[in-house]
N, C-alpha and C positions, 0 to 999 in steps of 0.2 A: 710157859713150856708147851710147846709143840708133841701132841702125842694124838692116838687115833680119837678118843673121845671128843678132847678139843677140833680136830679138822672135821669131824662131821658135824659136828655141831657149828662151825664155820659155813660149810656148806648148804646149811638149814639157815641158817639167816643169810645167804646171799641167793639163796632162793626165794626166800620171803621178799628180800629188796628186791631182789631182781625183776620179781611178780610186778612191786607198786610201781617200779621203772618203767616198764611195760604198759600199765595201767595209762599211768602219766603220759608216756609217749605214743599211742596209740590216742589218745584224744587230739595232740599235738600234731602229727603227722596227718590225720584228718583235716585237719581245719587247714594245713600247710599243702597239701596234695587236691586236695578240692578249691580254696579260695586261692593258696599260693600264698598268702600273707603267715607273715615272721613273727609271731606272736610273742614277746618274749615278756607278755604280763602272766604267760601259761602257769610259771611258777606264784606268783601271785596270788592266781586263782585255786592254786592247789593251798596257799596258807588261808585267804579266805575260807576254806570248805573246811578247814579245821577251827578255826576260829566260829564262824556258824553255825556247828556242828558243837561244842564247846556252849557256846550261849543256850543253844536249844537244850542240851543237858544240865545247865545250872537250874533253870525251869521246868523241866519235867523229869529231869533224873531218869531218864526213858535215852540207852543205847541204840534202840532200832530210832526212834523221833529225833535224836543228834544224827545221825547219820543222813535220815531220809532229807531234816532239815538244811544241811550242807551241802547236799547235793543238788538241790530243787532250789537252795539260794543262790550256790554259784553259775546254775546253769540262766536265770534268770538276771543276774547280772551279765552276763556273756551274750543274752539275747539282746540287752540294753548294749552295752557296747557295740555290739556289730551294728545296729539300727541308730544310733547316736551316731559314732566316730569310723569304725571301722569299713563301714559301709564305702566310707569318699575315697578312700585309702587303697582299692583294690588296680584303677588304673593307675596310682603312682606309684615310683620308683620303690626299690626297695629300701631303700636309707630313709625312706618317709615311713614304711612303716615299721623299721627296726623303732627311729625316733620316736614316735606315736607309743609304741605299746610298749619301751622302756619306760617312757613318761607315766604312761599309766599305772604300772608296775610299782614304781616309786610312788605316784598318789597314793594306790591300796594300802603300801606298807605304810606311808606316815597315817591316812585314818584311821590304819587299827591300832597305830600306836598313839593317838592321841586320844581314841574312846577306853583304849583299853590295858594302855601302859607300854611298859618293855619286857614285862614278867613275862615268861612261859606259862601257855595257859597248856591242863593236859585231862583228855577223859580217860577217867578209869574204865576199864576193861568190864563188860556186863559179868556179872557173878556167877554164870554159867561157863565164863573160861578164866575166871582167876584159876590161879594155884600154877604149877608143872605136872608135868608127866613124867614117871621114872618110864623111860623107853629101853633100859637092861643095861644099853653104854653109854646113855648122858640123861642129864635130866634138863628138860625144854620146856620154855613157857606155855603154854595152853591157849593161851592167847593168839602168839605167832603163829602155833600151828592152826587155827581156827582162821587166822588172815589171812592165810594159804589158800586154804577153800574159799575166803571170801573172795577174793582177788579174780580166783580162776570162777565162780559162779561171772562174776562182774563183765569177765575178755567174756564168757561163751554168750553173757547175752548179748552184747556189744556187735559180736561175730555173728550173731543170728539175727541181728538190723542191720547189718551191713551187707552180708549174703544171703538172705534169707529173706526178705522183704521186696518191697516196691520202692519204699526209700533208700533204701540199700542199695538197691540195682543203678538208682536215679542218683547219688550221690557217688557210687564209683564211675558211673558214666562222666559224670561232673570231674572227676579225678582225671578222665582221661582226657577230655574233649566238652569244656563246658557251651562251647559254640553250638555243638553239631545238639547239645540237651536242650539250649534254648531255641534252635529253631523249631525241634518238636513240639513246639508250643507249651512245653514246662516252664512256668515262674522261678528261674534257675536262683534268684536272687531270696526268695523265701526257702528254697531247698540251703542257699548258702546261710539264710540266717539259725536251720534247723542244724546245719551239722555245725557252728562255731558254738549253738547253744549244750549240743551231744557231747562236743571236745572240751565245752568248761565244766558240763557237767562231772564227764571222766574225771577231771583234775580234782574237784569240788570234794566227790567220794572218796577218791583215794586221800586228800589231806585229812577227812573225820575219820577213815578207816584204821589211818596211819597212826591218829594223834594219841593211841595208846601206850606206841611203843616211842615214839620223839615226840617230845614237850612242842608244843608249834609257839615262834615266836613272832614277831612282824616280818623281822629276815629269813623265816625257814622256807620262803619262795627262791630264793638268791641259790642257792647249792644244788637245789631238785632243779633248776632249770637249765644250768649249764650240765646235770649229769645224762638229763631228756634228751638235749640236743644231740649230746655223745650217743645218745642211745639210737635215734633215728638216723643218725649219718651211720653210724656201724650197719643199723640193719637195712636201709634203705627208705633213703624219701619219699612217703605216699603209701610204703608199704605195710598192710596192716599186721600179717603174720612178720615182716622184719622189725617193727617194733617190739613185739612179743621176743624175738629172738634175741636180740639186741639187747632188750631190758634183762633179759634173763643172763648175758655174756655178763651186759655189765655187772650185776648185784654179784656173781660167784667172782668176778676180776677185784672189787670191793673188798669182799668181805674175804679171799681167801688172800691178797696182798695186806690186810690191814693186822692179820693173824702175826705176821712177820716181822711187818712193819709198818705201821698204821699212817705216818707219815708220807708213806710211798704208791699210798690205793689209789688216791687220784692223779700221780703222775702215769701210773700202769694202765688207768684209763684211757689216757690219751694217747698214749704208746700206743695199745690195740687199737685206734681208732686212726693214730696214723697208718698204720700198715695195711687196715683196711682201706684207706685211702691210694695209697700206694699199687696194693692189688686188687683191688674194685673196684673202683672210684665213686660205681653208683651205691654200693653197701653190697652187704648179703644178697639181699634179697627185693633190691631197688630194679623198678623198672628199667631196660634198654632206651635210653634216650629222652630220657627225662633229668632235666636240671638239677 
C-alpha cells in the first residue's frame, strides 16, 4: 500500500542507491573519459570489493579493516590489470576491449565461485549503526542512513583529487587531450595506470560498503554494471558531477518505480535513458563533442 510513510521511505533508499550508483559510476566514467576503454569487468570489480572486504572481516571482525581491505585489494588488482592486459588494448578497436574486459569479468566471477561457492557472502553492519531510527513518519535503518554519509565523504574526496590536486588537473587534462599531456613531458601512461587503479578502487569500496545492505554473490557485478552504464550515458560520458547526477536519477527512477511495481524499475531506467538520448545525446551533463 502506497501511502506517505512508505514513499518517503522510498525516496531514502533511492537515494542511498542512487549515492552507490554514483560511487560506481564516477570511477567508470574516469577510466572511460581519460583512457577511453570500455571496461565492463567494472561490475566485477565492485563484487570483488565485497568479496575482500568480507574475507578481511571473517579474520578480523574489524568493519573499518573489511572496508579499507576491499578497497586497497581492488584497486591493486586494477593496477595489475591495466599493466598486464589493459595496457595493449588502448590503440585497438573497441570490440577488442568490450571482449577483453567481458572475459575478464567472467574470469573474476568463476574464481570467486570456485574459492568461495555460490552462497551469498554478507558483512553485518559495525554495532554502532545496527538497530533503526524512529524519525516521527518512518522508521529507517541506521545503517542506510550512515551509507549516505559514507558515500557522500567518499565522491567529496574523490572531487578533491580530481579538482583539487596536481593529479587531478593532469588526469582531466588527460580526459581532454591526452596528446597535448604527453607532449608536456608527463608519463601520461603511469598517470593512466593511476586513474584505472582510482576507478577500481571506487568500485572496490562501494561493493564492501554496500555488502551490508545486498548479500554479494559471484553475479552481483552483472546488474550494478548495466545500471553504471545507464548512469554515465544519462549524465554524461567523462563527466564527473554527470555521473553523480545520473546515479542519483537512477537510484530515485529505481526505487520510486519498484514501490509500484518492482517488475517495471528497470524498464523505467531505460526509458529515462532513451529520452535522454533523444534530447541530449551527449547526457546532462556530458561534454560538447565528445563521443
Amino acid at each position: 500500500m502506497i501511502n506517505t510513510a512508505n514513499f518517503i521511505s522510498q525516496l531514502f533508499n533511492g537515494l542511498v542507491l542512487g549515492a552507490l550508483l554514483a560511487l560506481i559510476s564516477s570511477g567508470l566514467t574516469i577510466i572511460y573519459g581519460t583512457l577511453g576503454v570500455l571496461n565492463l569487468a567494472h561490475g566485477a570489480l565492485f563484487m570483488l570489493g565485497g568479496y575482500a572486504g568480507w574475507l578481511a572481516f571473517e579474520y578480523s571482525h574489524s568493519f573499518i579493516l573489511a572496508v579499507a581491505a576491499g578497497a586497497l585489494f581492488v584497486m591493486i588488482v586494477g593496477v595489475v590489470m591495466e599493466q598486464l592486459i589493459i595496457k595493449h588494448f588502448y590503440s585497438r578497436p573497441d570490440e577488442d576491449q568490450l571482449l577483453v574486459t567481458f572475459g575478464l569479468s567472467i574470469v573474476f566471477a568463476e574464481l570467486v565461485r570456485y574459492f568461495f561457492g555460490s552462497l551469498s557472502k554478507k558483512v553485518p553492519p559495525p554495532d554502532i549503526f545496527s538497530g533503526a531510527t524512529n524519525m516521527g513518519f518512518m522508521i529507517y535503518p541506521n545503517y542506510r542512513l550512515a551509507l549516505l554519509g559514507i558515500i557522500a565523504v567518499a565522491l567529496l574526496a574523490l572531487y578533491w583529487v580530481l579538482y583539487r590536486t596536481r593529479i587531478g588537473m593532469i588526469v582531466r587534462a588527460g580526459i581532454e587531450d591526452s596528446v597535448a599531456v604527453d607532449s608536456l613531458g608527463i608519463n601520461v601512461y603511469r598517470v593512466f595506470t593511476l586513474v584505472f587503479g582510482i576507478g577500481a578502487m571506487a568500485a572496490g569500496f562501494s561493493g564492501i560498503v554496500y555488502s551490508p545492505v545486498v548479500a554479494m554473490s559471484p553475479d552481483s557485478g552483472d546488474s550494478i554494471l548495466v545500471k553504471t552504464f545507464v548512469v554515465i550515458v544519462i549524465g554524461g560520458v567523462g563527466s564527473f558531477p554527470g555521473a553523480i547526477l545520473g546515479g542519483l536519477i537512477a537510484g530515485e527512477i529505481l526505487s520510486l518505480t519498484s514501490m509500484v511495481n518492482p517488475a517495471y524499475s528497470e524498464i523505467m531506467l531505460f526509458v529515462a535513458m532513451t529520452l535522454v538520448l533523444v534530447f541530449r545525446p551527449r547526457g546532462l551533463m556530458g561534454a560538447i563533442g565528445r563521443n
